[in-house]
Backbone as CSV, one residue per row, in Angstrom:
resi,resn,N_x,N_y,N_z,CA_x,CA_y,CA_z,C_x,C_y,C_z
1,UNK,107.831,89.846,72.512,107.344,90.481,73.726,106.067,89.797,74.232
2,UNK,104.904,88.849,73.193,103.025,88.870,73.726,104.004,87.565,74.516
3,UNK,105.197,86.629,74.557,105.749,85.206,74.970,106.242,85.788,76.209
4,UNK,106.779,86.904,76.725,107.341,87.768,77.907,106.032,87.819,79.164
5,UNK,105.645,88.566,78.193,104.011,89.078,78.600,103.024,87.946,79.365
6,UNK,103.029,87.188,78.429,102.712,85.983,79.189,102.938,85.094,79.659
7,UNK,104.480,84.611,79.815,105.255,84.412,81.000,105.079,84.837,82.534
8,UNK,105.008,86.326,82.319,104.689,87.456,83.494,103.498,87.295,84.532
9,UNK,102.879,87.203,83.273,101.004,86.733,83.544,100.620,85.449,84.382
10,UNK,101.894,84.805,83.962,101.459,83.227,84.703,101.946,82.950,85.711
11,UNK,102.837,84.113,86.764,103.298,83.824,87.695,101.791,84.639,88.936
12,UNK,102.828,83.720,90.240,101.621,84.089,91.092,101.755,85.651,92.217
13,UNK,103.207,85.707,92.584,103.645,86.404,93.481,103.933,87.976,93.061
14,UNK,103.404,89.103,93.037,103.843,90.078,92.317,103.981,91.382,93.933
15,UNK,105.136,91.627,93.628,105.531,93.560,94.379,104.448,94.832,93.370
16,UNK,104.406,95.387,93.770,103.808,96.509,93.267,104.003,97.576,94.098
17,UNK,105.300,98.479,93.132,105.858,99.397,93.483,104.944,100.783,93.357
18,UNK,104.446,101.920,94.153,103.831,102.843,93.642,103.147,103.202,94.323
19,UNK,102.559,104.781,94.388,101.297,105.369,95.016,99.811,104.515,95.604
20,UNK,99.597,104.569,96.918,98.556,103.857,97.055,97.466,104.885,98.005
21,UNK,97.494,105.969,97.729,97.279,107.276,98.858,95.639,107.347,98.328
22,UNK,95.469,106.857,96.856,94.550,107.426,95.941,94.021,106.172,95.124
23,UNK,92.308,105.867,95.390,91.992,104.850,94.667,91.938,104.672,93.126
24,UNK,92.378,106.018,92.416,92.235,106.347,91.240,93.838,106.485,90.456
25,UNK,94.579,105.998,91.626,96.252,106.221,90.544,96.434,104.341,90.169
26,UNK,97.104,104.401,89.298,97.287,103.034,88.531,97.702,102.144,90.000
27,UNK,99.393,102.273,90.327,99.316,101.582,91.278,98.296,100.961,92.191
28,UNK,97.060,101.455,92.594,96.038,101.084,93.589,95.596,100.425,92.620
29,UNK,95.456,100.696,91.394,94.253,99.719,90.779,94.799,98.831,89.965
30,UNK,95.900,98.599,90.189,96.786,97.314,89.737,96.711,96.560,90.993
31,UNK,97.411,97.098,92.308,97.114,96.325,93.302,95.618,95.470,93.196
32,UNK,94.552,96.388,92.826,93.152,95.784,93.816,92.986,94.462,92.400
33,UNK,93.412,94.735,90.781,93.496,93.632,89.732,93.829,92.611,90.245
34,UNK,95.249,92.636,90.290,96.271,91.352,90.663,95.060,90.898,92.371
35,UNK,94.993,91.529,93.139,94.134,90.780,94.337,92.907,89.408,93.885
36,UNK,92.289,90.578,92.909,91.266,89.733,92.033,91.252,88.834,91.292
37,UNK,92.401,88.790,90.910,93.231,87.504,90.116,93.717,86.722,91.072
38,UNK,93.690,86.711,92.352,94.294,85.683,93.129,95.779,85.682,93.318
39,UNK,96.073,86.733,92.979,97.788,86.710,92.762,97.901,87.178,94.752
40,UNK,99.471,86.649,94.998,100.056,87.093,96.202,100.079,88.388,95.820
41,UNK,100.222,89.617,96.412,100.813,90.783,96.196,101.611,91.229,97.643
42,UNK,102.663,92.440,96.898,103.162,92.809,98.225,103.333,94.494,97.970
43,UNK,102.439,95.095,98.060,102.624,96.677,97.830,103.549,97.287,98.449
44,UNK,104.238,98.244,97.932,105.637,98.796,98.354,105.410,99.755,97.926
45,UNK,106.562,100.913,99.470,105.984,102.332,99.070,106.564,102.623,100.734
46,UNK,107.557,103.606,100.507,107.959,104.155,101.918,107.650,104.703,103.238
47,UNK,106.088,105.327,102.414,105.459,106.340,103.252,104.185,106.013,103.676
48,UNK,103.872,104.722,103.478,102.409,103.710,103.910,102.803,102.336,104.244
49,UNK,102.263,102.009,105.784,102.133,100.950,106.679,101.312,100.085,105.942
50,UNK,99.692,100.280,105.399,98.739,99.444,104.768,98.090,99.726,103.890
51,UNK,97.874,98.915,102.508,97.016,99.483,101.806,95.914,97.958,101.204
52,UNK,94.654,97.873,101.390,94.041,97.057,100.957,93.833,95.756,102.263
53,UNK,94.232,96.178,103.566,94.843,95.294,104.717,95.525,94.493,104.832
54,UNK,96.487,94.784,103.328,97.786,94.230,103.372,99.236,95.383,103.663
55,UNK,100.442,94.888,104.528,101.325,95.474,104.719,102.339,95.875,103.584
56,UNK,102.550,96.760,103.471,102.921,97.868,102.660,104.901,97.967,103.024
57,UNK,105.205,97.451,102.229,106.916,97.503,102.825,107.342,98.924,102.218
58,UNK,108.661,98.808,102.774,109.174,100.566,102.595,110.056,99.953,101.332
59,UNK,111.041,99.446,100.822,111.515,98.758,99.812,111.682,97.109,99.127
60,UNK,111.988,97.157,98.175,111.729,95.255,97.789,112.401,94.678,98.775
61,UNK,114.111,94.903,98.923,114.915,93.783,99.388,113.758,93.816,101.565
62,UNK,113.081,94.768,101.644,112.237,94.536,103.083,111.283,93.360,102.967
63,UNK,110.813,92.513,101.587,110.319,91.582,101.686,110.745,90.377,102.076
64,UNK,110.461,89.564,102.286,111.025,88.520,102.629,110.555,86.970,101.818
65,UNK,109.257,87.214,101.589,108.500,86.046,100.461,108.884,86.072,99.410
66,UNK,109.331,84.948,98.340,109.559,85.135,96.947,109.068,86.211,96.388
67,UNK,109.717,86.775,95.264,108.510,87.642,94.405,109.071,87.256,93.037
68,UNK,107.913,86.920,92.327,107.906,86.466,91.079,108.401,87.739,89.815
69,UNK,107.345,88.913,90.148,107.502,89.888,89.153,107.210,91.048,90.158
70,UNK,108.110,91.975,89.882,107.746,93.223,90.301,107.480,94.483,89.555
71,UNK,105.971,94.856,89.925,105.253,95.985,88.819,105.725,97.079,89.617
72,UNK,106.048,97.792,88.473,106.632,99.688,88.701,105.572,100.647,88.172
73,UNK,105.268,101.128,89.186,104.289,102.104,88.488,105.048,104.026,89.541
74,UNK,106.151,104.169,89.081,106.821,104.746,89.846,107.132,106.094,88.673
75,UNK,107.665,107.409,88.887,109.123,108.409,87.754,109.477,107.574,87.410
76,UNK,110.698,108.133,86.095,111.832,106.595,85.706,112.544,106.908,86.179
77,UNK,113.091,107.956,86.916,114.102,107.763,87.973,113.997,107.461,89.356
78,UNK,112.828,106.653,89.695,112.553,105.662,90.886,112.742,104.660,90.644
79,UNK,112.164,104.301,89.339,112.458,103.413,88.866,113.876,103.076,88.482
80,UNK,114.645,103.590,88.238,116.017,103.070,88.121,116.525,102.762,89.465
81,UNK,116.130,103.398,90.308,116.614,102.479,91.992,115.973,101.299,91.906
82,UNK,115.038,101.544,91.682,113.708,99.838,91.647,114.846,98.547,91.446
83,UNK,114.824,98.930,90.061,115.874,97.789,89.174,116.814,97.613,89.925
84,UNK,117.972,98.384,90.458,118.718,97.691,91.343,118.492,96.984,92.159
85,UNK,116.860,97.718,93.638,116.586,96.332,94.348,116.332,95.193,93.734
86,UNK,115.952,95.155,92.833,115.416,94.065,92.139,116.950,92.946,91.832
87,UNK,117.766,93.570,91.409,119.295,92.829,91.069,120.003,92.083,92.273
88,UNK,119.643,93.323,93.766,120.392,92.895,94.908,119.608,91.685,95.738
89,UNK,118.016,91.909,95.164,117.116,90.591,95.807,117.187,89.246,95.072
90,UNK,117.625,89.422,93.548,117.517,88.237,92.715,115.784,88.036,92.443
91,UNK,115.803,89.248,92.099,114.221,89.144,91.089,114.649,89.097,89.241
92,UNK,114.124,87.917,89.009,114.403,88.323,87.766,113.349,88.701,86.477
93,UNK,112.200,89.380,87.152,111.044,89.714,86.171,110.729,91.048,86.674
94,UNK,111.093,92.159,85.899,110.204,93.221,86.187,109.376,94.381,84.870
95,UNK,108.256,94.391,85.660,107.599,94.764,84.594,107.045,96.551,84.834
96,UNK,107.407,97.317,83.856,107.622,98.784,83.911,106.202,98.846,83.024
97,UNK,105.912,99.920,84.356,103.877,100.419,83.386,104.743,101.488,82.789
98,UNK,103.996,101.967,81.345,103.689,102.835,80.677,103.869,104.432,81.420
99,UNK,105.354,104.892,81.355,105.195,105.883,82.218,106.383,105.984,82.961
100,UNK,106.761,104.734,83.506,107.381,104.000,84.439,109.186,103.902,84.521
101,UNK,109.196,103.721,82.824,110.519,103.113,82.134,111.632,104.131,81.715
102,UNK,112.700,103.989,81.975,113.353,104.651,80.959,114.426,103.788,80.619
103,UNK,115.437,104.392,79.423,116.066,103.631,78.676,117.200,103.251,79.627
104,UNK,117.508,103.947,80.902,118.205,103.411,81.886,117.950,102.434,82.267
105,UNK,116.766,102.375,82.998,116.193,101.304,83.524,115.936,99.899,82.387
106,UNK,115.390,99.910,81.746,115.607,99.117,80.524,116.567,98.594,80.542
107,UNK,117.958,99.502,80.299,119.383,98.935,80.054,119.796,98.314,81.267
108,UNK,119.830,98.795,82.172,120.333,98.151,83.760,119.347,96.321,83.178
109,UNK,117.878,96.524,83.661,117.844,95.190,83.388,117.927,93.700,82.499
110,UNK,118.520,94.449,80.876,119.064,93.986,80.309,120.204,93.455,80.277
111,UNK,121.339,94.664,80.914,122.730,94.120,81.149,122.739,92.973,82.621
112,UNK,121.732,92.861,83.299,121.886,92.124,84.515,120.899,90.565,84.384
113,UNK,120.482,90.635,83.068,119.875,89.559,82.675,118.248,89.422,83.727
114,UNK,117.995,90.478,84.002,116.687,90.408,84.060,115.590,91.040,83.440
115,UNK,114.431,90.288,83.135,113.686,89.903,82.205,113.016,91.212,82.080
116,UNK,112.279,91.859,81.156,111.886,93.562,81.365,110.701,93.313,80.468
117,UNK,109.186,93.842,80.592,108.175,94.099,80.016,108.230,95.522,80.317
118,UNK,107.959,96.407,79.131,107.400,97.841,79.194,106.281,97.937,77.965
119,UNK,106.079,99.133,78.185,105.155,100.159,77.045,103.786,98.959,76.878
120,UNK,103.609,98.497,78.226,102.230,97.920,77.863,101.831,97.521,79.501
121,UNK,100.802,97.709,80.350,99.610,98.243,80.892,100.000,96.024,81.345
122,UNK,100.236,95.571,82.538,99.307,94.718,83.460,98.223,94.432,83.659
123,UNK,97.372,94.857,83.503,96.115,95.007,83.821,95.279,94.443,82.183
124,UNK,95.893,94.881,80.984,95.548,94.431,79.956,95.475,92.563,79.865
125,UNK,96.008,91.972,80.754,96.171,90.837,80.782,95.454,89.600,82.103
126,UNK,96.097,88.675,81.962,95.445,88.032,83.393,93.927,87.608,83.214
């Protein structure tokens, strides 16, 4: 998993799926990390136009720029829709915060051969 992990770490382009209403929920403060790290980001989230004065898409496949890895900081049953956009865009890195995962989701991106980090925190890294 630390060879996954830091695979993950070394890409540049990351989605970040999740609450951005509140400067204190993970999502926002994963977003404002990865900013600080220089990473592209593309925050996603149905019910917000902007967060950070970047545009805020309503789902993944609405992006249009590569995305390297996409962070879930979502239920695990949002997250199991996640993983599918993720299959129908041809993402093949996604990484489930602590919270995030379930053994569905897990399994979906196992059986579809995309790459899965869980039970460990983004932000620990970079």
């Amino acid at each position: 998993m630390q060879d996954l992990i830091k695979e993950f770490l070394n890409q540049r382009n990351f989605a970040v799926v999740g609450s951005f209403r509140d400067e204190s929920k993970y999502a926002y403060k994963i977003l404002k990390d990865l900013i600080r790290k220089r990473c592209k980001v593309y925050p996603v989230n149905p019910n917000i136009k902007e967060v950070e004065g970047l545009k805020c898409y309503p789902s993944i496949p609405n992006i249009s720029e590569p995305i390297d890895v996409v962070d879930i900081v979502t239920p695990p049953v949002v997250t199991e829709q996640i993983v599918k956009q993720c299959l129908q865009k041809g993402i093949t890195r996604v990484w489930m915060q602590p919270g995030a995962e379930s053994e569905q989701a897990i399994n979906f991106c196992n059986d579809n051969n995309i790459k899965v980090v869980y039970n460990a925190c983004v932000m620990l890294g970079k």
